[in-house]
Residue, then its C-alpha position, 0 to 999 in steps of 0.5 A: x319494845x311495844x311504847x306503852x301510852x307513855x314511859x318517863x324516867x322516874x329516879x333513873x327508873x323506867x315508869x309507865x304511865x297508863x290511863x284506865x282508858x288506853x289500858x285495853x289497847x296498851x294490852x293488846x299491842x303486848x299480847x302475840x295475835x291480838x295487836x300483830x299490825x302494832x306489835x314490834x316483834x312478835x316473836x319476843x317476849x314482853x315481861x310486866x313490872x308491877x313496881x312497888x316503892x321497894x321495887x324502885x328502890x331495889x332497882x336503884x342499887x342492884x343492877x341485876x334487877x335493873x336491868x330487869x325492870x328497865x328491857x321490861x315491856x310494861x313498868x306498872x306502879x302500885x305504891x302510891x309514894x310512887x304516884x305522889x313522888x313522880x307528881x312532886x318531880x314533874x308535875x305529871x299525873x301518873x296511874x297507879x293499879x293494884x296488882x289483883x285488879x290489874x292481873x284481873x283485867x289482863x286475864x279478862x283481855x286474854x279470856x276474850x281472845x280464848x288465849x292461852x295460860x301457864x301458871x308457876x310458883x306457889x304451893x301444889x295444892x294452893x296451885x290446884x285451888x288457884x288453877x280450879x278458881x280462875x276456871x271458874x272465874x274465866x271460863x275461855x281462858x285455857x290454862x295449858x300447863x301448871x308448876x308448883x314454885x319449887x324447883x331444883x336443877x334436875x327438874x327446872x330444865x323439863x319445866x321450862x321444856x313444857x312452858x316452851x312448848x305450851x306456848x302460853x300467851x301469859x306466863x303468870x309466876x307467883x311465890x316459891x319460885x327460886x330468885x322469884x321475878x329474875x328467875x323469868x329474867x334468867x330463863x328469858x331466852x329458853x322460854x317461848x314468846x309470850x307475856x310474863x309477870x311475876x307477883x308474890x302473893x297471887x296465888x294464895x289470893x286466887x285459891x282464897x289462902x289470903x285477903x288482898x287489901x281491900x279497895x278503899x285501904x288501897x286508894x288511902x295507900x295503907x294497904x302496906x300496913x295489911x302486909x305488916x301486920x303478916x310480917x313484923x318486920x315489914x315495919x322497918x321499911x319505914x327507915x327506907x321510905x324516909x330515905x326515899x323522901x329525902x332523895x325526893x327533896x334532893x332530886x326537886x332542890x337540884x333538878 
C-alpha cells in the first residue's frame, strides 16, 4: 500500500488526510508509471474511497464493505460531519474534497501523462455524452474503452476481459453498476493494475443530466440537501447523523 501523506484511524475506519499541496505527489506515487521509484508494487491495484458520513457508517457494520474501504489505497473524506467529527476526537485538521473537483484533478494528472481511461456504469447514452465531454475537457487522456452500467452474468465476464486487456491506468465506475463499488472489490483479482473509483452520479454530471452542488453549498456542508431534495426520502438520514453525534459524544467522554 502506497502511504498517502497521512492515514488515521477515525471510528475504526481508515481516513486520509491529505492537504491540496501534497495532493499532485499522493497522486502520482498511485498511479503505474508516473511514481514507479515510490510505487510499493506495481503490479497492484490501488481502489480510492470517496467516503461520505453514510459511507463511514456503512463501514462500521457491514463487514463486506469494510473490508473494502480499509485494503483501499486512498480513503478521501467528503462530509464535512467527517471533517468536524475527526477534529472533535483528535484535534487534527483533516481535508475534505468534493467528488466532482477530486475527480477533475485526478484526470488533470493522468491527462499530463497522456495516460489511459475506462469508463463503467451509467446509461448508454449518458455514457456516450459523458465519454464525448471528457474528451473535450481532457483532450490527451485516452479513454480505451466504455460500458454502460447494466450488466448480467453472460456478458460481465467479456467486460472484465476488455478492461483487463485495455489496461487503464484509471477504472472510473458510476451508477448502474450491480453492488456498485463492491462489484470493483469483487472483480478485484480478474482486473488489470490499475487505479479504481467508484462515484454514484458522475456520469449524469459529465453528460450534463445533473448540476453537482455548487462550491459555496458544498463549503457550508449543505450540500446533502441538494440530493434531498431528488429523493424525499434522503431526508431520514437525519435519524443516522444524530446517532453518529452520539457516538461522537461517547468515543471523547471515554476516550
Amino acid at each position: 500500500m502506497v502511504l498517502p501523506a497521512e492515514r488515521i484511524n477515525f471510528l475504526k475506519v481508515p481516513i486520509d488526510i491529505v492537504p491540496p499541496e501534497e495532493f499532485p505527489a499522493v497522486i502520482s506515487r498511485l498511479i503505474p508509471g508516473m511514481g514507479d521509484k515510490d510505487r510499493i508494487d506495481n503490479k497492484k491495484a490501488y481502489n480510492i474511497v470517496l467516503l461520505s458520513l453514510w459511507d463511514l457508517l456503512k463501514a462500521r457494520r457491514n463487514n463486506e464493505y469494510r473490508k473494502y474501504v480499509l485494503n483501499a489505497a486512498l480513503v478521501i473524506p467528503i462530509s464535512k460531519s467527517i471533517i468536524g467529527g475527526i477534529k472533535f476526537l483528535t484535534g487534527k485538521n483533516a481535508e475534505r474534497y468534493m467528488p466532482f473537483n477530486f475527480i477533475i484533478s485526478l484526470l488533470t494528472a493522468l491527462e499530463q501523462k497522456e495516460y489511459p481511461l475506462y469508463l463503467l456504469g451509467g446509461k448508454n447514452t449518458v455514457l456516450k455524452k459523458a465519454e464525448k465531454n471528457i474528451n473535450l475537457t481532457f483532450p490527451r487522456l485516452k479513454i480505451v474503452g466504455r460500458y454502460e452500467g447494466k450488466m448480467n452474468k453472460r456478458t460481465e465476464p467479456a467486460v472484465i476481459e476488455a478492461i483487463r486487456k485495455s489496461s487503464p491506468s484509471l477504472l472510473l465506475a458510476g451508477r448502474g453498476i450491480r453492488k456498485s463499488e463492491l462489484w470493483i472489490a469483487k472483480n478485484e483479482d480478474r482486473l488489470n493494475s490499475g487505479l479504481r473509483l467508484w462515484c454514484s452520479d458522475l456520469f449524469d454530471v459529465f453528460a450534463e443530466k445533473r448540476s453537482r452542488p455548487s462550491d459555496s453549498l458544498f463549503e457550508k456542508g449543505l450540500e446533502s440537501f441538494t440530493y434531498a431534495s431528488r429523493n424525499p426520502l434522503l431526508f431520514f438520514r437525519i435519524f443516522p447523523y444524530f446517532r453518529y453525534k452520539i457516538l461522537l459524544l461517547i468515543k471523547k467522554i471515554f476516550k
